[in-house]
Structures are given as C-alpha cells and as structure tokens.
C-alpha positions in Angstrom: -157.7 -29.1 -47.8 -158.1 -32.2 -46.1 -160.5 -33.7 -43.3 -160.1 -33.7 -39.9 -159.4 -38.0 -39.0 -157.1 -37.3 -42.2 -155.0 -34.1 -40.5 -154.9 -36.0 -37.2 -153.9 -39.5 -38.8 -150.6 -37.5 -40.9 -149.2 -35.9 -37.7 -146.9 -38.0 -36.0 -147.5 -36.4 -32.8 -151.6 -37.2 -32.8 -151.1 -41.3 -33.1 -152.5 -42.0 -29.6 -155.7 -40.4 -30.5 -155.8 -41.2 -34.1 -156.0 -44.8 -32.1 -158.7 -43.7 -29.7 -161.0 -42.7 -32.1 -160.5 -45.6 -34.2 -161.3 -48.1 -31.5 -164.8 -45.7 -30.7 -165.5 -45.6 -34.5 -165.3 -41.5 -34.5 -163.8 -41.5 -37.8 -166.5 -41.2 -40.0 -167.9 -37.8 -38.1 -164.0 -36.6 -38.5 -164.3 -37.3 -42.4 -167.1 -36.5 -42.4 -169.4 -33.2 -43.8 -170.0 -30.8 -41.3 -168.2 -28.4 -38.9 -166.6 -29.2 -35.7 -164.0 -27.9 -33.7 -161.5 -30.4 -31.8 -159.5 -30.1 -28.9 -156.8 -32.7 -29.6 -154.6 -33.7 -26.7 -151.3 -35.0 -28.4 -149.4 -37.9 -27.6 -147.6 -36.3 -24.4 -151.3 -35.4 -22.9 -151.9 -39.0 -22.9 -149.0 -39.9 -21.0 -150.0 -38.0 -18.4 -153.4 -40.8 -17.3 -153.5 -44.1 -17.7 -154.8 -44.5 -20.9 -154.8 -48.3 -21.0 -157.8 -48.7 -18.7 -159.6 -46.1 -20.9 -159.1 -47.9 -23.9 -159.7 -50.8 -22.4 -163.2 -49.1 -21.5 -165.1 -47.9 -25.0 -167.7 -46.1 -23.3 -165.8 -44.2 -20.7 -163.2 -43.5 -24.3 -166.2 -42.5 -26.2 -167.3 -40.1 -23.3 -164.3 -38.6 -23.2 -163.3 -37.8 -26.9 -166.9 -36.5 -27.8 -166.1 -34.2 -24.6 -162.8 -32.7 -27.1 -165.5 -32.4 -29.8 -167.6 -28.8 -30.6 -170.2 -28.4 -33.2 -169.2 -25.6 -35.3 -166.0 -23.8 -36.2 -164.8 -21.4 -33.8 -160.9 -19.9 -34.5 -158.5 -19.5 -31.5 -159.9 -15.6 -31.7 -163.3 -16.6 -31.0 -162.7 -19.0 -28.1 -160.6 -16.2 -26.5 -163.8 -14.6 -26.4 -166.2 -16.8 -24.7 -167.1 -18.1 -21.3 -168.2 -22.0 -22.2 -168.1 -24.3 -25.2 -170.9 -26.9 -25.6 -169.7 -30.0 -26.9 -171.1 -33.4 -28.7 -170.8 -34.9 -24.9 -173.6 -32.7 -23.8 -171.5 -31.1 -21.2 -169.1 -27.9 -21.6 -165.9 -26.8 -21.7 -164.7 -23.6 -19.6 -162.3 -21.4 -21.2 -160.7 -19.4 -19.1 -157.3 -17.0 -18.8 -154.4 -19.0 -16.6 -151.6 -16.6 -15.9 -152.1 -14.5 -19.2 -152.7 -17.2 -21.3 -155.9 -19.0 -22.4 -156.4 -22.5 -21.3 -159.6 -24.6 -21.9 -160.6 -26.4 -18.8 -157.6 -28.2 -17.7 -155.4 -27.8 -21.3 -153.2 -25.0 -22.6 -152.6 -24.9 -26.2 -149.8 -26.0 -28.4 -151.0 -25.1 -31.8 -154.4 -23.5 -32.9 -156.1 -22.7 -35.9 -155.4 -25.8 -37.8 -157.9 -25.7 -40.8 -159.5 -28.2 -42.4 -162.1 -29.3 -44.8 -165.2 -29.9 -42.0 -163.8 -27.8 -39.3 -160.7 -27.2 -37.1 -158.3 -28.5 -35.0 -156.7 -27.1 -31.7 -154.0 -29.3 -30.2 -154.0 -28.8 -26.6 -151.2 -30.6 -24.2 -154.1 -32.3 -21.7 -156.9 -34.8 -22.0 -160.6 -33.2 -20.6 -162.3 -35.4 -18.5 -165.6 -34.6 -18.9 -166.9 -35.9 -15.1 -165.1 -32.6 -14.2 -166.8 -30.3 -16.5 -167.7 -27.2 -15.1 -165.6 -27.8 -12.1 -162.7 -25.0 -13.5 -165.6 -22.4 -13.8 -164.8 -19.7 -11.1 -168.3 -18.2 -10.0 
C-alpha cells in the first residue's frame, strides 16, 4: 500500500494539487508516518477559483491545504456520523447532509475511502477555504 503524496502524485486527475503541495513542501507529512485523512479537491475543483494568485501566494496556499488535512483516519462511515472535523489548519470542517447526500463544508464527494499506507484519501469536487470555516454550520 502506498503513501498518501504517492496515491495523489499516480492519479492523473489530482496533478493541480500534487503541484500545490509541492510548492508548500507538504510532501514529506503525505509520505510520511502517521495518519491523516485528506480532502483532495481534484483538478476540476480548482478550476472553479483562481488558483494562480493562490499559488502565487505560499502562505495563503499553505493555509488552505492544511485546511483539507485531518489528523487521524476516519472512513466515509465515520464522517457521515459527525458534526465537525478539526484539521492541521486549526480550524474545522462542517459536515453536513445537502439534499440527501453528505457534503463537507462547501464539497460533495467523488470518491471516498481511498486507503493508504499513513491514512486516507477523500476526493471531493471543491476547494475549502478555510476563512469560511464554520460559516456552513446551521445553528
């Protein structure tokens, strides 16, 4: 079973953020030990925001892809389950139900449960911004 950087890097459809995390220097928590779940917005997701001017911006990038980033492994089951997930931002992501299906904050998913050696992988078809955490939570 291989890593997490190593899953994303062999999907064709991930490139966009196989390049974001590169340019942030992620890669070595997504190889390494440990166990994380990611959200991973695929290359459509991306289309949808200017992605140039976050590139172009490694802080803002870096906010926003430890913001797709959990600690711990947590199946497509569990998340179903919960309310909130805190993530290696510091902030959290709501999960919540959208017309009968479960979206976390602004993403639905495409494909779950995607195992790997030091956690999992959820590819979702939107990019969280993590200035509007919180903001989907209905109280």
């Amino acid at each position: 079973m291989q890593d997490i950087y190593t899953t994303l890097v062999e999907d064709l459809s991930m490139q966009t953020l196989v390049k974001a995390l590169d340019k942030v220097g992620m890669t070595d928590v997504l190889k390494g030990a440990g166990s994380y779940t990611l959200f991973a917005p695929n290359d459509e997701a991306f289309t949808r925001m200017n992605i140039e001017s976050v590139l172009n911006d490694p802080a803002s990038l870096k906010s926003t892809l430890t913001y797709h980033l959990v600690p711990g492994k947590y199946m497509f089951d569990d998340i179903k389950e919960m309310e909130t997930l805190g993530t290696e931002n510091g902030k959290s992501l709501t999960v919540a139900f959208d017309e009968g299906e479960v979206v976390v904050d602004n993403g639905k998913f495409v494909k779950t449960d995607i195992e790997c050696s030091n956690g999992i992988i959820h590819i979702v078809d939107n990019v969280f911004k993590p200035e509007l955490s919180g903001w989907y939570r209905e109280e």
